[in-house]
VOMAR-538434 format. One record per residue (C-alpha): residue in three letters; x, z, y; residue number from 0. Coordinates in steps of 0.25 Angstrom, whole numbers, padded with zeros to 4 digits, always signed. Layout:
+-----+-------+-------+-------+-----+
!   r !     u !     w !     v !   k !
+-----+-------+-------+-------+-----+
! ALA !     X !     Z !     Y ! NUM !
...
+-----+-------+-------+-------+-----+
//
This chain:
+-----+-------+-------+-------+-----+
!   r !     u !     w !     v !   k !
+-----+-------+-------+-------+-----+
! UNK ! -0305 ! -0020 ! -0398 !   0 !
! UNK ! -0309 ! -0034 ! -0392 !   1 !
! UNK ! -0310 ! -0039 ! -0409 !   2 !
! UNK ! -0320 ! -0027 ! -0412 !   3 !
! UNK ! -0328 ! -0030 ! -0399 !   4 !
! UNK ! -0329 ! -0042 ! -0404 !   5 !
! UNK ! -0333 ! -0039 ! -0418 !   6 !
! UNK ! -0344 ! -0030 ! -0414 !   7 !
! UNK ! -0350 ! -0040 ! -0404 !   8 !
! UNK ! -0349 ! -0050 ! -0416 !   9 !
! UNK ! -0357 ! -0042 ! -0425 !  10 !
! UNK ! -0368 ! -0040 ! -0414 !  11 !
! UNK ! -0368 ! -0053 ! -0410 !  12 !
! UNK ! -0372 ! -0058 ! -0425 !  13 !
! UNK ! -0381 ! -0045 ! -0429 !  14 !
! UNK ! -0389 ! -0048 ! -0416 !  15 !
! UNK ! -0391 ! -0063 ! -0422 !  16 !
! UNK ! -0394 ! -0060 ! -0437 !  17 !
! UNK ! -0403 ! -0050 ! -0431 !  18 !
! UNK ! -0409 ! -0061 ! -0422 !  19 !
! UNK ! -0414 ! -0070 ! -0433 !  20 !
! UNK ! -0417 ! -0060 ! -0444 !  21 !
! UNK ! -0431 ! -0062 ! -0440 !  22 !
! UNK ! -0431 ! -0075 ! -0442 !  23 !
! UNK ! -0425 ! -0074 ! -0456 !  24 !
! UNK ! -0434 ! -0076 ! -0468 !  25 !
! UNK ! -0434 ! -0066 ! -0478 !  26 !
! UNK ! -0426 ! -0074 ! -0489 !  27 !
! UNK ! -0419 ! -0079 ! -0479 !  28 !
! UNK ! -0414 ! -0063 ! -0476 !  29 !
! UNK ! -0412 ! -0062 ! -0491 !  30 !
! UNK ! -0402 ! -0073 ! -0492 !  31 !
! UNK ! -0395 ! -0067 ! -0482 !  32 !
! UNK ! -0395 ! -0052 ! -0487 !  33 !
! UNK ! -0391 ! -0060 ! -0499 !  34 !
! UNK ! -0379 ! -0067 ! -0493 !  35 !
! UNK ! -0375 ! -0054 ! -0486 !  36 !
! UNK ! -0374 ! -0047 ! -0499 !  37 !
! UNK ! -0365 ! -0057 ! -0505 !  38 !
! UNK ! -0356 ! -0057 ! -0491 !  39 !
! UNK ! -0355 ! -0041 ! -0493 !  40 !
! UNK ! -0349 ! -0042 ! -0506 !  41 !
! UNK ! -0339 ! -0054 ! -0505 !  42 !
! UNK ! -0334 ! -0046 ! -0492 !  43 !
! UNK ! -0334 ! -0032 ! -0501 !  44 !
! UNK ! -0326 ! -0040 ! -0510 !  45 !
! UNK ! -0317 ! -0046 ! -0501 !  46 !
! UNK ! -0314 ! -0034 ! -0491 !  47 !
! UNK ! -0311 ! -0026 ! -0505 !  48 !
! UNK ! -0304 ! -0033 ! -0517 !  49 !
! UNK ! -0291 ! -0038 ! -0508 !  50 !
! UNK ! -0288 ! -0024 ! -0502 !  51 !
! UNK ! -0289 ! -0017 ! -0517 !  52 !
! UNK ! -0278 ! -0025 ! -0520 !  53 !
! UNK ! -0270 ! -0018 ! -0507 !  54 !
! UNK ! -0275 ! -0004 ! -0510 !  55 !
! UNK ! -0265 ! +0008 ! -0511 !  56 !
! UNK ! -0277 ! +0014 ! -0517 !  57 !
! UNK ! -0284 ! +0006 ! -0527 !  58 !
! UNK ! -0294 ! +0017 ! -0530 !  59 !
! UNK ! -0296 ! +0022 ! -0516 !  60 !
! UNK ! -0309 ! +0014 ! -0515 !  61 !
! UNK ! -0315 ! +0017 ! -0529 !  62 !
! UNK ! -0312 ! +0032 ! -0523 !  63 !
! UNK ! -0318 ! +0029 ! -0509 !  64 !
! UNK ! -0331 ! +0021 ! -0515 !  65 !
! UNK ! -0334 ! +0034 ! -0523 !  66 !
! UNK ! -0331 ! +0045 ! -0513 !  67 !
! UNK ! -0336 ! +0038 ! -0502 !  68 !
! UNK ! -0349 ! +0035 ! -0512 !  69 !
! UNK ! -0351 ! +0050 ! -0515 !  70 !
! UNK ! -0349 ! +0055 ! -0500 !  71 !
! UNK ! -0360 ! +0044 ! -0495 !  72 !
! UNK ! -0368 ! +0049 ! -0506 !  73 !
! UNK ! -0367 ! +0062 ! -0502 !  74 !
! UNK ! -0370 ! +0060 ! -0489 !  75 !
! UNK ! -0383 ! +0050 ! -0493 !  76 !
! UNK ! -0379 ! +0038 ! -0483 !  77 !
! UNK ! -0387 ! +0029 ! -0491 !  78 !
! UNK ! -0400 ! +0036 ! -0489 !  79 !
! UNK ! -0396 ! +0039 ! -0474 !  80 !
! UNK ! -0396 ! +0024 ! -0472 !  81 !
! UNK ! -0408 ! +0022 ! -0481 !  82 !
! UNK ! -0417 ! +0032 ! -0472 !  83 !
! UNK ! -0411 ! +0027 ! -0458 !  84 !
! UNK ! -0416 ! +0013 ! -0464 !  85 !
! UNK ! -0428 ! +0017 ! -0469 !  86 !
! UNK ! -0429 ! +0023 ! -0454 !  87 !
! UNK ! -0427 ! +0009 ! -0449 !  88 !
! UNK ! -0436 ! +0002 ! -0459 !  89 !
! UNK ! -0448 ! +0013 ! -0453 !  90 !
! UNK ! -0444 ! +0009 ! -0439 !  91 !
! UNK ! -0445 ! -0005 ! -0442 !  92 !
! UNK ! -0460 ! -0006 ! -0450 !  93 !
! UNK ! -0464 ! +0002 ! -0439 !  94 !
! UNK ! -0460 ! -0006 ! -0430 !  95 !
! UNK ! -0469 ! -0017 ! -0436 !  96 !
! UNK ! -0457 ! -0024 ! -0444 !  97 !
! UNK ! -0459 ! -0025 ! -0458 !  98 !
! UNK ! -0447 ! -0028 ! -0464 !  99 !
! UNK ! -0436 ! -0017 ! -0469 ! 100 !
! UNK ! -0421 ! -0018 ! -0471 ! 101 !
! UNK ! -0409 ! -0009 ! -0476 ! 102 !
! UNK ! -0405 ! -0012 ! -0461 ! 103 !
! UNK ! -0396 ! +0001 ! -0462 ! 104 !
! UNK ! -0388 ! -0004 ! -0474 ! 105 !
! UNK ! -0387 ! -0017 ! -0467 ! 106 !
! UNK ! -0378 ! -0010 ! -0455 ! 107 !
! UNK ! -0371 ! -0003 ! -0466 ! 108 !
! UNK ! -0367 ! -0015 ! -0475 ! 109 !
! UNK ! -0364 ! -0023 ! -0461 ! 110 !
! UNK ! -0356 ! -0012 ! -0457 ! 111 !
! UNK ! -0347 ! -0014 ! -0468 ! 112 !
! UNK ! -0345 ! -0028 ! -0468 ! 113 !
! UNK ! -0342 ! -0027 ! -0453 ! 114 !
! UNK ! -0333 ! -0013 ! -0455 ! 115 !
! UNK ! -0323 ! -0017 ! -0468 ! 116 !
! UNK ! -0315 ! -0027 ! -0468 ! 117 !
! UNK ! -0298 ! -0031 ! -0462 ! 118 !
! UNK ! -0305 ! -0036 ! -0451 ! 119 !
! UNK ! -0314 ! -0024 ! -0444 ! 120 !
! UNK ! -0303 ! -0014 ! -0449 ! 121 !
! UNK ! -0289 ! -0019 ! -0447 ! 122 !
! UNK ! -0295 ! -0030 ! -0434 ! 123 !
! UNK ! -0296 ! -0016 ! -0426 ! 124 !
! UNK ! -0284 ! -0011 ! -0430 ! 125 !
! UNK ! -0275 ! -0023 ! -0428 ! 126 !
! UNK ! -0281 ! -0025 ! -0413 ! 127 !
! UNK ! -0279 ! -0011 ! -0408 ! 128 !
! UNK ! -0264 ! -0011 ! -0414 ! 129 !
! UNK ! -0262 ! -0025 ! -0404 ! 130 !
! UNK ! -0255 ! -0024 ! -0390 ! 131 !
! UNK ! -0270 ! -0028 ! -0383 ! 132 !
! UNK ! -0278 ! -0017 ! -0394 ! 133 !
! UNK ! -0285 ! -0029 ! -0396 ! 134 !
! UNK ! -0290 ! -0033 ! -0384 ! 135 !
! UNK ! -0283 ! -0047 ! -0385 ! 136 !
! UNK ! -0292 ! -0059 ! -0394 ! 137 !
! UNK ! -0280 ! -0063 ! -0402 ! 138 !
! UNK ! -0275 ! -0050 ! -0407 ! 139 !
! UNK ! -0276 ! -0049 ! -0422 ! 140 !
! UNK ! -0284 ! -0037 ! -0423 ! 141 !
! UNK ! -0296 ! -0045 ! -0415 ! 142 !
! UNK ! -0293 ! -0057 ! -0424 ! 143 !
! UNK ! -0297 ! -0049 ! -0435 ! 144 !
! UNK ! -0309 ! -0045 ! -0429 ! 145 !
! UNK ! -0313 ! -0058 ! -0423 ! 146 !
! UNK ! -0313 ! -0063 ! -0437 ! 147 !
! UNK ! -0321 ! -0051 ! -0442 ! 148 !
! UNK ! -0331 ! -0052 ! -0430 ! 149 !
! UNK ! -0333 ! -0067 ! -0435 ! 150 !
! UNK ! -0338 ! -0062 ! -0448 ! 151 !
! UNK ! -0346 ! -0051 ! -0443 ! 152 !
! UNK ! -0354 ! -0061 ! -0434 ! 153 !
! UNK ! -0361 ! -0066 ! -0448 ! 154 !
! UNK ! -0361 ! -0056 ! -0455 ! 155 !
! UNK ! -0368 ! -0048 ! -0444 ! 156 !
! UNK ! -0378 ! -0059 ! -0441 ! 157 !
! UNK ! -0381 ! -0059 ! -0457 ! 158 !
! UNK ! -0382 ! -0043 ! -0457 ! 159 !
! UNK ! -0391 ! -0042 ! -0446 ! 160 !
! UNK ! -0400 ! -0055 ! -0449 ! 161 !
! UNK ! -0402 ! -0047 ! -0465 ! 162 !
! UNK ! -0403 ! -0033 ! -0457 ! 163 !
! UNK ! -0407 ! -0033 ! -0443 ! 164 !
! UNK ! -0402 ! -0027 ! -0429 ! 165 !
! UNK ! -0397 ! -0014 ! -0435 ! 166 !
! UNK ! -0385 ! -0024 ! -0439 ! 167 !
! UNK ! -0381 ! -0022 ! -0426 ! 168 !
! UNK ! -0376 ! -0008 ! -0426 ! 169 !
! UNK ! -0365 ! -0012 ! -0435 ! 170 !
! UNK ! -0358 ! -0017 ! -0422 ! 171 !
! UNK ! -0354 ! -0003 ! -0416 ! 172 !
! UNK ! -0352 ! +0000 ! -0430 ! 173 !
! UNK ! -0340 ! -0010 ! -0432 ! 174 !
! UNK ! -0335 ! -0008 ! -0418 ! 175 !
! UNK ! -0333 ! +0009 ! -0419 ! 176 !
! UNK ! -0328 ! +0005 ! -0434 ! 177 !
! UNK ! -0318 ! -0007 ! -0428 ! 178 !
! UNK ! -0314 ! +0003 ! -0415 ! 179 !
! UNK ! -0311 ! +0014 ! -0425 ! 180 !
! UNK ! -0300 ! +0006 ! -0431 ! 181 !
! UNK ! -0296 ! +0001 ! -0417 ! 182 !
! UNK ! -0294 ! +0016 ! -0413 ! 183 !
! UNK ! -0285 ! +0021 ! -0426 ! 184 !
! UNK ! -0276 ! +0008 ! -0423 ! 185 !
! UNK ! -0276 ! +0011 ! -0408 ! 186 !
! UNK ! -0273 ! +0028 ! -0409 ! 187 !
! UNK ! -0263 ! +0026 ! -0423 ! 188 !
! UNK ! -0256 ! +0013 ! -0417 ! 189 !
! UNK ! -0258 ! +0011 ! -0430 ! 190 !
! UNK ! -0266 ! +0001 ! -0439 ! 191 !
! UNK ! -0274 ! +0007 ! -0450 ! 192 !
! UNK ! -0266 ! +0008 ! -0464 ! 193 !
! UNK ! -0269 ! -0004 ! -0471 ! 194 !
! UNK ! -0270 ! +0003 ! -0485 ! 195 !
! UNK ! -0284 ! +0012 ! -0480 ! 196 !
! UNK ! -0290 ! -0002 ! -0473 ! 197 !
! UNK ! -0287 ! -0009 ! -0488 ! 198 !
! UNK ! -0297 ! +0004 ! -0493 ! 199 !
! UNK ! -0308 ! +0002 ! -0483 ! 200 !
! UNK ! -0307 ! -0012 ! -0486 ! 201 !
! UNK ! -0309 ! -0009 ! -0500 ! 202 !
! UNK ! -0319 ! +0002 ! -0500 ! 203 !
! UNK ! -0326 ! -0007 ! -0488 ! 204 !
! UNK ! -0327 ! -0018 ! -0498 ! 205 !
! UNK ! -0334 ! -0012 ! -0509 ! 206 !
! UNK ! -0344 ! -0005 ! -0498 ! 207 !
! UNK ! -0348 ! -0020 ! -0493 ! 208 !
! UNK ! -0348 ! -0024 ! -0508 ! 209 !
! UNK ! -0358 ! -0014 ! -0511 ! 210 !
! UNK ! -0368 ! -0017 ! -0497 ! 211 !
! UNK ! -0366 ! -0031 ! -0504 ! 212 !
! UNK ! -0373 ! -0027 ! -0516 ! 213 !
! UNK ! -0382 ! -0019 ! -0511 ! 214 !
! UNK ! -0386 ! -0030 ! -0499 ! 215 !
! UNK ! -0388 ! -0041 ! -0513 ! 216 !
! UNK ! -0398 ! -0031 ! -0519 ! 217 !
! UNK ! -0386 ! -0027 ! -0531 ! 218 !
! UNK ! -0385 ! -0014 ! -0529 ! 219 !
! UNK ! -0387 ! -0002 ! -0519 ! 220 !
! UNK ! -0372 ! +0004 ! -0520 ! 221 !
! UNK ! -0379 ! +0013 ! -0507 ! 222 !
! UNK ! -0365 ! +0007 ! -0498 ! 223 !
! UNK ! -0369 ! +0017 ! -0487 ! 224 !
! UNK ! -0365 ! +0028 ! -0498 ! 225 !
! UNK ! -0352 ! +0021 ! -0498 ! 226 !
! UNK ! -0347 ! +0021 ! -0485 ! 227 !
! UNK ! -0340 ! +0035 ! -0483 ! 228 !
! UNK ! -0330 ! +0028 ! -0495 ! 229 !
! UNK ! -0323 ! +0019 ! -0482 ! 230 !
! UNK ! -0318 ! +0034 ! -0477 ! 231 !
! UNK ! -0312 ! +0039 ! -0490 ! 232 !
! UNK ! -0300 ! +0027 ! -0488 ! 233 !
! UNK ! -0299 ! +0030 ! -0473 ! 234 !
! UNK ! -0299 ! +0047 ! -0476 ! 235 !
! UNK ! -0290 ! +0043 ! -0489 ! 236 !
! UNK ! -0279 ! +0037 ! -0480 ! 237 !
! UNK ! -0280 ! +0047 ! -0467 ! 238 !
! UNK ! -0277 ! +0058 ! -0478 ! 239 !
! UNK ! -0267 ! +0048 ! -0484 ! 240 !
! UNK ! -0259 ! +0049 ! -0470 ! 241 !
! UNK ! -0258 ! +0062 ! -0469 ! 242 !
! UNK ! -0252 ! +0065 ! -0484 ! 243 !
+-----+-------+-------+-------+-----+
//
C-alpha cells in the first residue's frame, strides 16, 4: 500500500500547484495547455491500447465493450448528469462573483482516466499485495511500479488542475479506492489478476482516453462519460469466463 499512498499524495501535491497558479495563467496561455493536454491524451490512448491488441485472446472484445458499454451509459444519460452537475458548478461559481466557466466535471473524468488505466496503477497493486511485506517495503516491485506511475501523475496532475481547477483534486480518493480494490483482489485470491482481462481494460481504457483527447482538442465530443460502463463488460466477460 505504501506505492498507492504515495501515488495519491503525488497527485494532490501537483493538483494543489497547478491549481495555485491557474490564476496567474493568461488565457492563451491555458489554451496551449488544454492544447498540449489533448495531444498527451491521445499519444497515451494509443500507447496503453495498440501493444495489448496484439496480446488479446479476444480481438473483438473491445469493439463489443465500446458498443455495449456506449448504449448502457446512453441509457442511463451520464453525459447529461455530468453536464447538469457542471452547469450546477458554473451557477455556483458566477454567483460567487467569478466569471469564468469550465467543463471542470469532464476534467476529473478525463484525469480519472489517465491516472486509473495503465500496467502501472492496475498490475503496481497487485504485484505489491502478492509481496512477503504486502508492499509495505520501498524496494518491492509492485511500489516500484507505482513510484514510476506517481512520477508521471505529479505532471500530469499539475497540468490538469492548472487547465481545470481545485475540483482536480478529488481524483486522488478516486485513484486510491480504484488502486486499493486491486490490492484487496490480490490480498483475498492470493492470486494476481489474470493477465488476459488487464490486456482488455487496457485496451478499452485506451480508446476511452483517445476519445477525452479528442474531445479536450475541440475534434470531437465522443461524450466519453457515456463510455465508461464498457471497462465493466471485460472485467464481468472474464468473472463469467471463470465460472464456465
Amino acid at each position: 500500500m505504501l506505492g498507492t499512498i504515495l501515488n495519491t499524495a503525488t497527485i494532490l501535491i501537483g493538483g494543489a500547484f497547478g491549481a495555485l497558479v491557474r490564476t496567474g495563467i493568461g488565457e492563451r496561455y491555458k489554451q496551449a495547455l488544454f492544447n498540449g493536454l489533448g495531444l498527451c491524451c491521445l499519444v497515451l490512448g494509443v500507447n496503453a491500447s495498440l501493444p495489448n491488441m496484439a496480446k488479446s485472446e479476444y480481438p473483438v472484445l473491445f469493439i463489443l465493450s465500446i458498443a455495449i458499454g456506449g448504449v448502457v451509459g446512453t441509457w442511463l444519460d451520464l453525459t447529461g448528469c455530468i453536464d447538469r452537475w457542471n452547469s450546477r458548478l458554473n451557477e455556483r461559481q458566477r454567483f460567487k462573483g467569478k466569471g469564468e466557466s469550465s467543463n471542470q466535471l469532464q476534467g476529473l473524468v478525463t484525469g480519472c482516466l489517465l491516472y486509473c488505466i495503465g500496467t502501472f496503477a492496475i498490475v503496481g497493486p497487485v504485484l505489491a499485495a502478492l509481496s512477503p511485506s504486502a508492499g509495505w517495503a520501498f524496494d518491492e516491485p509492485g511500489n516500484t511500479y507505482l513510484y514510476t506511475n506517481a512520477t508521471l501523475d505529479l505532471v500530469t496532475s499539475a497540468v490538469l488542475a492548472a487547465s481545470y481547477g481545485w475540483i482536480m483534486l478529488l481524483a486522488a480518493p478516486i485513484l486510491f479506492c480504484w488502486q486499493s480494490f486491486f490490492y484487496l483482489i490480490a490480498v483475498c485470491f492470493s492470486a494476481a489478476m489474470p493477465e488476459p482481462m488487464r490486456v482488455e481494460l487496457s485496451i478499452v481504457g485506451g480508446v476511452l482516453i483517445v476519445s477525452s483527447g479528442l474531445s479536450i482538442l475541440g475534434i470531437k465530443d465522443c461524450k466519453t462519460v457515456n463510455l465508461l460502463p464498457s471497462l465493466l463488460v471485460p472485467v464481468l466477460f472474464y468473472l463469467i469466463h471463470s465460472f464456465l
